[in-house]
MOPAC internal coordinates of N, CA, C and O (Angstrom, degrees):
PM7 1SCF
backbone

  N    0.0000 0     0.00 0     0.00 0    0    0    0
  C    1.4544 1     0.00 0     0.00 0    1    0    0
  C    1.5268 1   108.98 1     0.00 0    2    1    0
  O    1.2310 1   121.58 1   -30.09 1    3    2    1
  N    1.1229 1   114.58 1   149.91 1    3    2    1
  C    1.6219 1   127.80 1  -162.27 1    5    3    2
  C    2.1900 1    94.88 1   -90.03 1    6    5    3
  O    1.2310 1   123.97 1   -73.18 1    7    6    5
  N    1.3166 1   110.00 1   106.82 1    7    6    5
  C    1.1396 1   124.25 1   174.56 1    9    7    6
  C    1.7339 1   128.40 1   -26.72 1   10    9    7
  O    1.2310 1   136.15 1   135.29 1   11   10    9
  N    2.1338 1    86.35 1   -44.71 1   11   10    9
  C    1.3742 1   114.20 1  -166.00 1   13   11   10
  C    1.8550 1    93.58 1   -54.89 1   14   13   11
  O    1.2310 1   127.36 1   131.63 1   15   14   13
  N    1.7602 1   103.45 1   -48.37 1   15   14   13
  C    1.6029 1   118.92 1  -141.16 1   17   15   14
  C    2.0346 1    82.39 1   -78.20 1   18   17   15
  O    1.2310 1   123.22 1   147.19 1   19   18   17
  N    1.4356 1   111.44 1   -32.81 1   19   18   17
  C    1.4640 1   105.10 1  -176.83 1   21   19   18
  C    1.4259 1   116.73 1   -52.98 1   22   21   19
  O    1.2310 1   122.37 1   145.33 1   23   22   21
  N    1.1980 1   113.07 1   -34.67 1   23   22   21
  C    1.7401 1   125.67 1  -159.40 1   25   23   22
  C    1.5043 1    92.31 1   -88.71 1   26   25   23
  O    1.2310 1   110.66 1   124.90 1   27   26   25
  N    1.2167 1   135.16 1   -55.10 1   27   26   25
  C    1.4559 1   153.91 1   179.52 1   29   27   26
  C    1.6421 1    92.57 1   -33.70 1   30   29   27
  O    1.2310 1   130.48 1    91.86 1   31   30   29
  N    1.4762 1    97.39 1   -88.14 1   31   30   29
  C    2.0078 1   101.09 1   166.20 1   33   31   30
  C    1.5294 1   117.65 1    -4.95 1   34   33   31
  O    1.2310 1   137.12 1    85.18 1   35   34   33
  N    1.6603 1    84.44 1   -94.82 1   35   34   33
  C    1.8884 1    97.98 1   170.13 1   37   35   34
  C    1.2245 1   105.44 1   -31.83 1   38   37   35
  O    1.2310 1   112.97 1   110.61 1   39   38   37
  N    1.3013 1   130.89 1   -69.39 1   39   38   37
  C    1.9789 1   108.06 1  -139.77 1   41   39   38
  C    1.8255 1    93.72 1   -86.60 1   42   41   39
  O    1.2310 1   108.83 1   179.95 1   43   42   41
  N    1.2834 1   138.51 1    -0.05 1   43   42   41
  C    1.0285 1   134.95 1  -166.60 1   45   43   42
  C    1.5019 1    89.82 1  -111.78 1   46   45   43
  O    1.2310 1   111.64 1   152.17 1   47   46   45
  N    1.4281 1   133.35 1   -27.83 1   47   46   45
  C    1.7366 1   116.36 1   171.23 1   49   47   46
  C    1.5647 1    89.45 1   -76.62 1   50   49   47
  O    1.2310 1   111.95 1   137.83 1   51   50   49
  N    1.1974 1   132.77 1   -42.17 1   51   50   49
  C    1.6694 1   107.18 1  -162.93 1   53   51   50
  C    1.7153 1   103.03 1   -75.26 1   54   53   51
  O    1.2310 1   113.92 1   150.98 1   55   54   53
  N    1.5487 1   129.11 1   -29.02 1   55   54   53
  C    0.7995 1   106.80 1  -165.22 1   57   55   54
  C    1.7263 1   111.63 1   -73.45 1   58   57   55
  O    1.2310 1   118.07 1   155.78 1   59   58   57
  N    1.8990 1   121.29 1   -24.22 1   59   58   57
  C    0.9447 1    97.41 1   165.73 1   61   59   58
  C    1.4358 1   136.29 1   -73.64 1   62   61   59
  O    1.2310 1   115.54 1   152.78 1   63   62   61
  N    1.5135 1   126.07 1   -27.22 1   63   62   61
  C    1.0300 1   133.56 1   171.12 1   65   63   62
  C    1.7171 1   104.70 1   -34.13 1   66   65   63
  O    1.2310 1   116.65 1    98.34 1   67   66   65
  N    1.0492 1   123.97 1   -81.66 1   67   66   65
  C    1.6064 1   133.99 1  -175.34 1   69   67   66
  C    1.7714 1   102.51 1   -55.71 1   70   69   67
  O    1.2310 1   111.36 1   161.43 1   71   70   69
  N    1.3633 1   133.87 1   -18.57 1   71   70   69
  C    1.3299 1   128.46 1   172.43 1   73   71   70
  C    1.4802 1   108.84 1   -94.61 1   74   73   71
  O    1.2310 1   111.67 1   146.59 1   75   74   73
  N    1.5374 1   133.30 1   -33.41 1   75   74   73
  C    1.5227 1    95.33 1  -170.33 1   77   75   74
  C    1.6137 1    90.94 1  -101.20 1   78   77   75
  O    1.2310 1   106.46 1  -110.23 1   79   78   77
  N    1.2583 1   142.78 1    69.77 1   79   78   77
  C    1.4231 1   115.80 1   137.66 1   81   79   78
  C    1.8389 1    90.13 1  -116.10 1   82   81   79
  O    1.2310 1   110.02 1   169.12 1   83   82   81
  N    0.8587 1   136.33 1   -10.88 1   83   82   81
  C    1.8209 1   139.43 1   159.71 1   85   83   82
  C    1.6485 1    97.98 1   -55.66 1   86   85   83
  O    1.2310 1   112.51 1   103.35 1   87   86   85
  N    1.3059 1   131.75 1   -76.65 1   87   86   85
  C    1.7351 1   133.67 1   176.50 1   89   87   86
  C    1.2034 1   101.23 1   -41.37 1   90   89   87
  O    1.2310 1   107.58 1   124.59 1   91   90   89
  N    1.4040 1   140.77 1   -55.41 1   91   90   89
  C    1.2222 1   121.23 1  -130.04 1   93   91   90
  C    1.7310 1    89.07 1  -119.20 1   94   93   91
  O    1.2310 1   101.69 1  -174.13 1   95   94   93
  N    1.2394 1   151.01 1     5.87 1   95   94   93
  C    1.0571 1   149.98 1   172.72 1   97   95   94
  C    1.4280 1    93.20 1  -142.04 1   98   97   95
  O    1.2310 1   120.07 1   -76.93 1   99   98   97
  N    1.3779 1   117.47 1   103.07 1   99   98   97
  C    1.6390 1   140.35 1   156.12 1  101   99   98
  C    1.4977 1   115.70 1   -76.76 1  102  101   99
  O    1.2310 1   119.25 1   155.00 1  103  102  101
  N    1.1598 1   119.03 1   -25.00 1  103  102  101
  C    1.7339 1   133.85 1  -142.35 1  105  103  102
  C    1.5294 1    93.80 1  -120.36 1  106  105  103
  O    1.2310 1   107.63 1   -34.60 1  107  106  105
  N    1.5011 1   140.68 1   145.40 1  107  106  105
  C    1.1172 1   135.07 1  -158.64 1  109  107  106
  C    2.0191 1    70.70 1   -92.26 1  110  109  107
  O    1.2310 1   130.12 1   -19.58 1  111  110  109
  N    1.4817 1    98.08 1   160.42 1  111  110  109
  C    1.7733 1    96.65 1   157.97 1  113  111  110
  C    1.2883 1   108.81 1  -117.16 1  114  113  111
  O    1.2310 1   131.11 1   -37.15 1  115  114  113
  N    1.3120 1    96.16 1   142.85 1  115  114  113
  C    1.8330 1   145.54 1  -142.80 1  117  115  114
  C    1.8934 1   103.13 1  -104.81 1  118  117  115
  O    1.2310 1   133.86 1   145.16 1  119  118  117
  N    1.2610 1    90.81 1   -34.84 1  119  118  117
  C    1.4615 1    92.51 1  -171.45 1  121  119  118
  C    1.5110 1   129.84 1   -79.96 1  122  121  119
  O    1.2310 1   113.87 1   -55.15 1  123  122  121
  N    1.2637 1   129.21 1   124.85 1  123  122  121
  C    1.2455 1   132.91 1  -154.90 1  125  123  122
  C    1.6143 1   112.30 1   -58.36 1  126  125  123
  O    1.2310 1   119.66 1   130.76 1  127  126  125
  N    0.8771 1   118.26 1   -49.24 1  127  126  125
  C    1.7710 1   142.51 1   179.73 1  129  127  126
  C    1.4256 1   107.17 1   -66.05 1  130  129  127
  O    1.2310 1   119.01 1   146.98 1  131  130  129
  N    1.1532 1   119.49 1   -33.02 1  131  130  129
  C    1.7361 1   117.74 1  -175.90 1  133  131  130
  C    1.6070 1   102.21 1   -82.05 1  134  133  131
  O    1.2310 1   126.56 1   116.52 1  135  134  133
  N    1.3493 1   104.98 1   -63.48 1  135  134  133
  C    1.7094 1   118.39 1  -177.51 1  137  135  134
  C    1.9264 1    92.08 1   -68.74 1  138  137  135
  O    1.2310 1   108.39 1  -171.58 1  139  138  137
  N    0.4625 1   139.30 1     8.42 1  139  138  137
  C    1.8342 1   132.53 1   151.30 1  141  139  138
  C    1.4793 1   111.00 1   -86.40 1  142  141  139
  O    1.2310 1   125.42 1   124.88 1  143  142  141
  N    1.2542 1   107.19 1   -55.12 1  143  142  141
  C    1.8115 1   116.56 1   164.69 1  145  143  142
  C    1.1487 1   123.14 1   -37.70 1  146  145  143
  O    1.2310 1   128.60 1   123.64 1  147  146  145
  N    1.6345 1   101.04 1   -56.36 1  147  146  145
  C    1.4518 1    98.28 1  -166.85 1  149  147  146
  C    1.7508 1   102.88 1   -88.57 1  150  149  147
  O    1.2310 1   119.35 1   176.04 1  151  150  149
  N    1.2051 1   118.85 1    -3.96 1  151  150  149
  C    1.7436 1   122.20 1   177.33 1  153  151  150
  C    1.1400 1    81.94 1   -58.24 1  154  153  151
  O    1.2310 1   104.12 1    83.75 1  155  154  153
  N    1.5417 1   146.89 1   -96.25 1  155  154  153
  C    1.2318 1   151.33 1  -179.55 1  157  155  154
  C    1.2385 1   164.07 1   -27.24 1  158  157  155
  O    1.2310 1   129.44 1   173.55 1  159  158  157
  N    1.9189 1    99.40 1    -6.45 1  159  158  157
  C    0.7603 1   108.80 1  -158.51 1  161  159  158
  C    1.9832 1    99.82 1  -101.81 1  162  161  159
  O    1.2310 1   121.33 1   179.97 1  163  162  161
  N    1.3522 1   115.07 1    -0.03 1  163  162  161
  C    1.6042 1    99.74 1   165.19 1  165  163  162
  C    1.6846 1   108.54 1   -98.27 1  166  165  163
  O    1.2310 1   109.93 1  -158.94 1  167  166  165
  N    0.9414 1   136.50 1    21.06 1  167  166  165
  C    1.4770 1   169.98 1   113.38 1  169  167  166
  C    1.6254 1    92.05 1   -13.62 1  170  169  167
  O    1.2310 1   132.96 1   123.92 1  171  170  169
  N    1.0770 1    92.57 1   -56.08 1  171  170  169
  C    1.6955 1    97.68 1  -126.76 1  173  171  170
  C    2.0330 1    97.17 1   -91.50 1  174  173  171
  O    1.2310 1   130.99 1   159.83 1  175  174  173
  N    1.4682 1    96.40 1   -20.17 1  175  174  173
  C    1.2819 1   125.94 1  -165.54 1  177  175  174
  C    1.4285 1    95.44 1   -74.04 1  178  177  175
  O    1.2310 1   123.47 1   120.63 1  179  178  177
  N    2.0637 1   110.95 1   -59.37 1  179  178  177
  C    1.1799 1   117.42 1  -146.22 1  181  179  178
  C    1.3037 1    89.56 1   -74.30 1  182  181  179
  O    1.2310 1   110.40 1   141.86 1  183  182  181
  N    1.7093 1   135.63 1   -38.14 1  183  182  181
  C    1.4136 1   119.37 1  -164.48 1  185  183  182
  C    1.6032 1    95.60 1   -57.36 1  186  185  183
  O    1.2310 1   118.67 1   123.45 1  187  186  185
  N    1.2351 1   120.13 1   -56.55 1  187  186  185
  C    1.4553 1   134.59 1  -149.51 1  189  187  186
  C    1.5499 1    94.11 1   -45.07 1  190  189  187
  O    1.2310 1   118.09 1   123.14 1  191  190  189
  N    1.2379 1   121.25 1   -56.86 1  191  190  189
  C    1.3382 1   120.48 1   173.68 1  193  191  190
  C    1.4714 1   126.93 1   -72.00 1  194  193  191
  O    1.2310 1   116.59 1   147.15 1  195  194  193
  N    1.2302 1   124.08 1   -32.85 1  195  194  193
  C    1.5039 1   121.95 1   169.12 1  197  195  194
  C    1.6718 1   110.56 1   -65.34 1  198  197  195
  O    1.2310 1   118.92 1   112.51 1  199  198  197
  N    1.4298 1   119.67 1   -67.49 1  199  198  197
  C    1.1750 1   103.06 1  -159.00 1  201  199  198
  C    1.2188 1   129.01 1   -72.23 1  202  201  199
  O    1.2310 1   111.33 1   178.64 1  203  202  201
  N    0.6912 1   133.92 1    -1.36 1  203  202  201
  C    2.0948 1   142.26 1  -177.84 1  205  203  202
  C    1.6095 1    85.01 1   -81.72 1  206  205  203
  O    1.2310 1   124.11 1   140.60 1  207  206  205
  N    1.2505 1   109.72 1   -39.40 1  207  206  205
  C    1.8112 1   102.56 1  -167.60 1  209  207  206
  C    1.9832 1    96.96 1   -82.05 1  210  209  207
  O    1.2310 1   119.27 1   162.79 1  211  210  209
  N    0.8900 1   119.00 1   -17.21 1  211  210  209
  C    1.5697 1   127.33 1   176.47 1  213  211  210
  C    1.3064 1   105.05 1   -56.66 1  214  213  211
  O    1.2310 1   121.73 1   108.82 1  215  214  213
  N    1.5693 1   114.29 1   -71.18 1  215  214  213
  C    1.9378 1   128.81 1   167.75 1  217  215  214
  C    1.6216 1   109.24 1   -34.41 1  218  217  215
  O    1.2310 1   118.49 1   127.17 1  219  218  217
  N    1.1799 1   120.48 1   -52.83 1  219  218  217
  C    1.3914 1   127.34 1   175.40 1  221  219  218
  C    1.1386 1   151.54 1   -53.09 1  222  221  219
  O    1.2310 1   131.42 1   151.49 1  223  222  221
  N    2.0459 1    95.56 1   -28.51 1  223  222  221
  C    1.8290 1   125.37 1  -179.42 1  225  223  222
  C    1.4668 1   116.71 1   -65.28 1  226  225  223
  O    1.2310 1   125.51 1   162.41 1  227  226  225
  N    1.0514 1   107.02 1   -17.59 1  227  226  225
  C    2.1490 1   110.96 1  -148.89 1  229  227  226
  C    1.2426 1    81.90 1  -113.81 1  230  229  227
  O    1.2310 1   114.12 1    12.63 1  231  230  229
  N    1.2342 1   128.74 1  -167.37 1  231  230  229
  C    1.6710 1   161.05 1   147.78 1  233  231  230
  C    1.5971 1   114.77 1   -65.42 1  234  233  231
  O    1.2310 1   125.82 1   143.48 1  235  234  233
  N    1.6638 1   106.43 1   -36.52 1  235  234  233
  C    1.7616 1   104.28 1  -166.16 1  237  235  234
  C    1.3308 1    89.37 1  -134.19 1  238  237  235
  O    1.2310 1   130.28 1   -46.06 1  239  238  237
  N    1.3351 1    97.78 1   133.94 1  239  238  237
  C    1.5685 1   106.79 1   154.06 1  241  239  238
  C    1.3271 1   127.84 1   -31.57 1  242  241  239
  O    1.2310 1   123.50 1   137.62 1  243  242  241
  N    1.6821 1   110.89 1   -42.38 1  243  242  241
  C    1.7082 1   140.37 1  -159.49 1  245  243  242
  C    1.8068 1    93.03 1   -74.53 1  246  245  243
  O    1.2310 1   124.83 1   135.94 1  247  246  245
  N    1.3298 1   108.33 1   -44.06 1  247  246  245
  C    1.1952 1   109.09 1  -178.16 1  249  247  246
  C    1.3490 1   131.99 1   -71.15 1  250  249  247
  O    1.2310 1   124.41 1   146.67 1  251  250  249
  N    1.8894 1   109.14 1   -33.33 1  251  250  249
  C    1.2440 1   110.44 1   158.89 1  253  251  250
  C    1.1863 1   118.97 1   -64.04 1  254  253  251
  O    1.2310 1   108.60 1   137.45 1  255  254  253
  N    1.4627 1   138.92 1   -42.55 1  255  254  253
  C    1.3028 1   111.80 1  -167.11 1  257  255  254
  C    1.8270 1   109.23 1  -107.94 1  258  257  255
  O    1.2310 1   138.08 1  -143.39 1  259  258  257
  N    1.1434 1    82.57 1    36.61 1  259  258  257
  C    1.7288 1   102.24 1   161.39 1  261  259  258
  C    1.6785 1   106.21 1   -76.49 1  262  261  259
  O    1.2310 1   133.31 1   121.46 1  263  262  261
  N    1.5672 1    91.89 1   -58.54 1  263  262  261
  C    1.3250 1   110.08 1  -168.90 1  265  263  262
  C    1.6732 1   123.82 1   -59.03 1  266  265  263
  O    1.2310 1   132.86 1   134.43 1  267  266  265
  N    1.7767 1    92.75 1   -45.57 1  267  266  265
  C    1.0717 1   102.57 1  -178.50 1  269  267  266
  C    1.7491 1   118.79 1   -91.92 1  270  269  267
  O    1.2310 1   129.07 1  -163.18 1  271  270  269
  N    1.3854 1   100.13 1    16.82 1  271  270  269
  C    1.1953 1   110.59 1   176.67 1  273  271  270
  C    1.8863 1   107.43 1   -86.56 1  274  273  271
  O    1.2310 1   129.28 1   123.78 1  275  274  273
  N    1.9627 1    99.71 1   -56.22 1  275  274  273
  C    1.2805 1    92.15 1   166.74 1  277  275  274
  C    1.3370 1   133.99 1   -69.12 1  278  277  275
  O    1.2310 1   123.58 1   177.71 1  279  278  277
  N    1.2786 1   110.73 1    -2.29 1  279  278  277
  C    1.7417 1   108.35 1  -161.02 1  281  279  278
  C    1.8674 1    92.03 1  -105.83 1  282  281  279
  O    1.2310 1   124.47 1   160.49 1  283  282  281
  N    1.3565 1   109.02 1   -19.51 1  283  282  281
  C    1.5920 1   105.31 1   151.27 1  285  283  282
  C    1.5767 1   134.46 1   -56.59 1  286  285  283
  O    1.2310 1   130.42 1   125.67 1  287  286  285
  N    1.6950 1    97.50 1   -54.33 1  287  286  285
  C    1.4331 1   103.43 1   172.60 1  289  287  286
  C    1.7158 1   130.74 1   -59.55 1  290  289  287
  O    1.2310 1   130.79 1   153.01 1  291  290  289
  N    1.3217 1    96.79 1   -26.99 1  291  290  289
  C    1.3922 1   125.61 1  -179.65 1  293  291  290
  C    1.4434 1   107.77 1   -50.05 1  294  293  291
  O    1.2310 1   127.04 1   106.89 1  295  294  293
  N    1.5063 1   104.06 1   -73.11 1  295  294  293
  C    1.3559 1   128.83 1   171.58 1  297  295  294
  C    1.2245 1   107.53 1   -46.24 1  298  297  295
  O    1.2310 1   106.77 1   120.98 1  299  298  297
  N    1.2936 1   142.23 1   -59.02 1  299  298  297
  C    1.0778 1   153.22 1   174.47 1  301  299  298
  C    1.6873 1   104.10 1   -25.68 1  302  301  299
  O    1.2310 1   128.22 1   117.83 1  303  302  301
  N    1.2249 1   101.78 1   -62.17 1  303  302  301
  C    1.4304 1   120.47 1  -155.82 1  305  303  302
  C    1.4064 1    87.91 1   -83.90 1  306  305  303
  O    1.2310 1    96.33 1  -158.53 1  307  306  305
  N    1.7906 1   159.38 1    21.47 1  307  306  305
  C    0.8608 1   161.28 1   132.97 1  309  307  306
  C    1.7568 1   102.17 1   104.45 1  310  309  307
  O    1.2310 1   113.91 1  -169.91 1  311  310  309
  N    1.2824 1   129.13 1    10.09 1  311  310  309
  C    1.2198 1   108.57 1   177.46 1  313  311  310
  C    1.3216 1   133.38 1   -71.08 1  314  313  311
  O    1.2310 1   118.91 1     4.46 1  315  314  313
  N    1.2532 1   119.68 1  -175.54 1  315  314  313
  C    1.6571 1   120.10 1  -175.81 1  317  315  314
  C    1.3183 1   119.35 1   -85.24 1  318  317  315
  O    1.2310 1   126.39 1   -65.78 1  319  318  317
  N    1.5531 1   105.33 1   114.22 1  319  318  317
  C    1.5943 1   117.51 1   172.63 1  321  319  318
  C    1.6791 1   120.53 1   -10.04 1  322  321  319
  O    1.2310 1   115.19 1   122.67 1  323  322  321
  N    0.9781 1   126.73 1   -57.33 1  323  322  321
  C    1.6092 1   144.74 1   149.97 1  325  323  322
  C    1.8870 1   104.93 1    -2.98 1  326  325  323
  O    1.2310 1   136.00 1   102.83 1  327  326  325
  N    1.7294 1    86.64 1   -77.17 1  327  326  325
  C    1.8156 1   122.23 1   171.13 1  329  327  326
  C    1.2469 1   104.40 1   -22.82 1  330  329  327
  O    1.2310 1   124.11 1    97.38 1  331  330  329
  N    1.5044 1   109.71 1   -82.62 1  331  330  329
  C    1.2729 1   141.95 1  -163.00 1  333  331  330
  C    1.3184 1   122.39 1   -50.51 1  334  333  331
  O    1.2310 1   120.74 1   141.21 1  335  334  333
  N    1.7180 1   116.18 1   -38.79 1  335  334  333
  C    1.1809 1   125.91 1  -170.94 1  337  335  334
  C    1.2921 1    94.06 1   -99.06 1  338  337  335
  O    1.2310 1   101.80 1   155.18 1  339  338  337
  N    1.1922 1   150.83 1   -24.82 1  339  338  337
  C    1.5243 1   146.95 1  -172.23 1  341  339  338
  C    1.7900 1   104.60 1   -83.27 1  342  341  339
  O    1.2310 1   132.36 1   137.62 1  343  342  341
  N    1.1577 1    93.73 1   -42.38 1  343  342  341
  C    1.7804 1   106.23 1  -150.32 1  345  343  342
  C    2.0384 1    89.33 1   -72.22 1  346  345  343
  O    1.2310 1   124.88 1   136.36 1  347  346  345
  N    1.6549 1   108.23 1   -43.64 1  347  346  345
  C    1.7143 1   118.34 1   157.60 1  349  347  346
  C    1.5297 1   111.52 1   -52.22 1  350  349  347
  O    1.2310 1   109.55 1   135.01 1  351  350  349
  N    1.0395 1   137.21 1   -44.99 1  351  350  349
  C    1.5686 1   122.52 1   169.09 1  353  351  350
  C    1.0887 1   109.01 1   -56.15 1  354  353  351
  O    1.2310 1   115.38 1   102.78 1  355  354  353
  N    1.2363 1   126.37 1   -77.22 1  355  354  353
  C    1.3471 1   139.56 1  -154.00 1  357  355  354
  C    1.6421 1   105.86 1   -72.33 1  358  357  355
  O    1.2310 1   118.13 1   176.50 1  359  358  357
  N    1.6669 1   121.16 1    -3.50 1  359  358  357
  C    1.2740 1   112.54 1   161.68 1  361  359  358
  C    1.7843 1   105.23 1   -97.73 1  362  361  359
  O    1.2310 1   119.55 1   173.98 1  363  362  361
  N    1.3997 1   118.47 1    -6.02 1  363  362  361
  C    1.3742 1   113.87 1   177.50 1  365  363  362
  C    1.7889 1   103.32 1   -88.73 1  366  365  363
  O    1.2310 1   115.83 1   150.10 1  367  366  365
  N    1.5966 1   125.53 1   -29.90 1  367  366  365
  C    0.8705 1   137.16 1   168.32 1  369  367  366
  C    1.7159 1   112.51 1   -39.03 1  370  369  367
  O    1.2310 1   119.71 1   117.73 1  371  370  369
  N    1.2641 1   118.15 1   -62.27 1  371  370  369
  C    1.1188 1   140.17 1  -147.88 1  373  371  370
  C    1.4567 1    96.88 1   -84.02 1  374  373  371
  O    1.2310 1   125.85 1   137.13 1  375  374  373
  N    1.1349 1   106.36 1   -42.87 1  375  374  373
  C    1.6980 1   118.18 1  -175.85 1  377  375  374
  C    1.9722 1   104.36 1   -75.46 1  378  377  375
  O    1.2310 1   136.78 1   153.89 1  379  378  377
  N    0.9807 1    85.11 1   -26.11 1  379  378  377
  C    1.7812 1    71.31 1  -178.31 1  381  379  378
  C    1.4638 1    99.79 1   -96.63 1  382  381  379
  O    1.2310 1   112.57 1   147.54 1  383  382  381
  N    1.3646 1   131.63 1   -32.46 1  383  382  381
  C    1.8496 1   110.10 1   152.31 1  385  383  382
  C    1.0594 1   126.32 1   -27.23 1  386  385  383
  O    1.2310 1   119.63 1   133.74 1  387  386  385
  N    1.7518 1   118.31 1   -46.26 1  387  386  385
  C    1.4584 1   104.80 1  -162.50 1  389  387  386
  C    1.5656 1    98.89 1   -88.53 1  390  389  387
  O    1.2310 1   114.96 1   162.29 1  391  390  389
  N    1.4157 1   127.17 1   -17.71 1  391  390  389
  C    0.9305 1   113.88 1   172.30 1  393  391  390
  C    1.5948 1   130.29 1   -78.01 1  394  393  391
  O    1.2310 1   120.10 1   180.00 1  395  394  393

């Protein structure tokens, strides 16, 4: 495949992606349920992309969601990013000892 026509593709799908919600929504939106949706929806993106790659990092499955079990609860419980990401190693650490 011709490189030129690859890049052409790409920058013309991203450029529409980022151009038609500017065309096609002129009007700020008003509606409670849409603007809740869309609050969420790079949320929704970042899990989609992080966690499948979470299962994948370690040696054991058992171990990833060791990790990402505590570094969920963590978060949960409002601590500091810092917390969260250390306290998730060192529970994937621990878990692949015993295994």
């Amino acid at each position: 495949m011709n490189p030129l026509l690859a890049i052409l593709v790409m920058a013309l799908t991203t450029y529409l992606i980022r151009m038609l919600p500017l065309v096609l929504f002129r009007r700020e939106i008003t509606h409670p349920w849409v603007r809740s949706f869309l609050h969420y929806v790079p949320y929704a993106v970042l899990g989609t992309m992080t966690i499948p790659a979470v299962f994948y990092s370690t040696s054991s499955v058992v171990s990833a969601a060791c990790g990402l079990g505590c570094g969920a609860y963590l978060a949960y419980r409002e601590k500091d990013m810092v917390i969260v990401a250390v306290a998730a190693v060192i529970a994937v650490y621990l878990c692949e000892l015993l295994l």
